[in-house]
Phi, psi and omega in degrees: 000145191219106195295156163286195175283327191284335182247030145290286196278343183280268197356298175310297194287258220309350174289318178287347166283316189279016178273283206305277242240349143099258208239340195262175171291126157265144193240180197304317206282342190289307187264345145301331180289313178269007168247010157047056165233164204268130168319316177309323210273302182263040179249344176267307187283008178268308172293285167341315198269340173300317180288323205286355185088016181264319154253149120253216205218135175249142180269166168097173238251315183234024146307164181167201163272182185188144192285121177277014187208135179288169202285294211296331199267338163276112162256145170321331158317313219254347177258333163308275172353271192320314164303282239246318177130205176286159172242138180205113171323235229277181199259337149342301208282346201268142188313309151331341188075190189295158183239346158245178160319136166208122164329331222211335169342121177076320161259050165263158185246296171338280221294357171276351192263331186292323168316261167328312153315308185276339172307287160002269179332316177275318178307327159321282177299281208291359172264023208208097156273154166326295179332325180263340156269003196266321166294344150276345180299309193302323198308328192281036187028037179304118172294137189275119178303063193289152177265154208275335197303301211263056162233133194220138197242150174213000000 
């Protein structure tokens, strides 16, 4: 199994939203600019995480997106899912089954390692929330972006 670029870069991006903007809207040009992804790429991968229930979107002057779930409540598991759809090494192991014929369906020796591999795998990806990557972002010493919208001088 090999992820594509959309839950590769929806990873980056929703990570990079709950680090900078937490709770508030992020807009699109903020976080391609610091995650060096094309603003186009991610207004498509964006549709997708909007459909998985992960964002929405707000209009307007102080508007963007936003995690419809707090960072602890999101997992990677769950921003895969949404990009790519279900996950499985192989397409046996998938609830839907196999899309093609197979001889050996349900009596493969294989396909129980395959089985059990992606379970691994997934119980994995669901245990690793935004929060936790964001508690890793702070350990590197990442800088926090503030946003100019939601600053107010007196």
């Amino acid at each position: 199994m090999r992820l594509s670029t959309k839950s590769r870069y929806g990873l980056r991006a929703l990570f990079d939203m709950a680090y900078h903007a937490g709770t508030l809207p992020a807009q699109i040009k903020d976080i391609s600019r610091r995650q060096n992804i094309s603003p186009r790429y991610l207004e498509q991968i964006f549709q997708d995480l909007k459909r998985g229930g992960l964002l929405k979107s707000r209009r307007g002057p102080q508007g963007g997106y936003f995690l419809t779930r707090k960072p602890q409540e999101i997992t990677v598991h769950d921003i895969i899912q949404a990009a790519e759809g279900e996950m499985a090494l192989v397409d046996c192991v998938k609830e839907k089954g196999c899309k093609k014929e197979c001889d050996f369906n349900n009596s493969c020796v294989t396909q129980q390692v395959w089985a059990k591999a992606s379970k691994v795998l997934n119980e994995y990806l669901t245990s690793v929330s935004l929060k936790d990557l964001c508690d890793q972002g702070k350990e590197l010493g990442m800088e926090k972006e503030l946003d100019h919208r939601f600053m107010y001088y007196i």
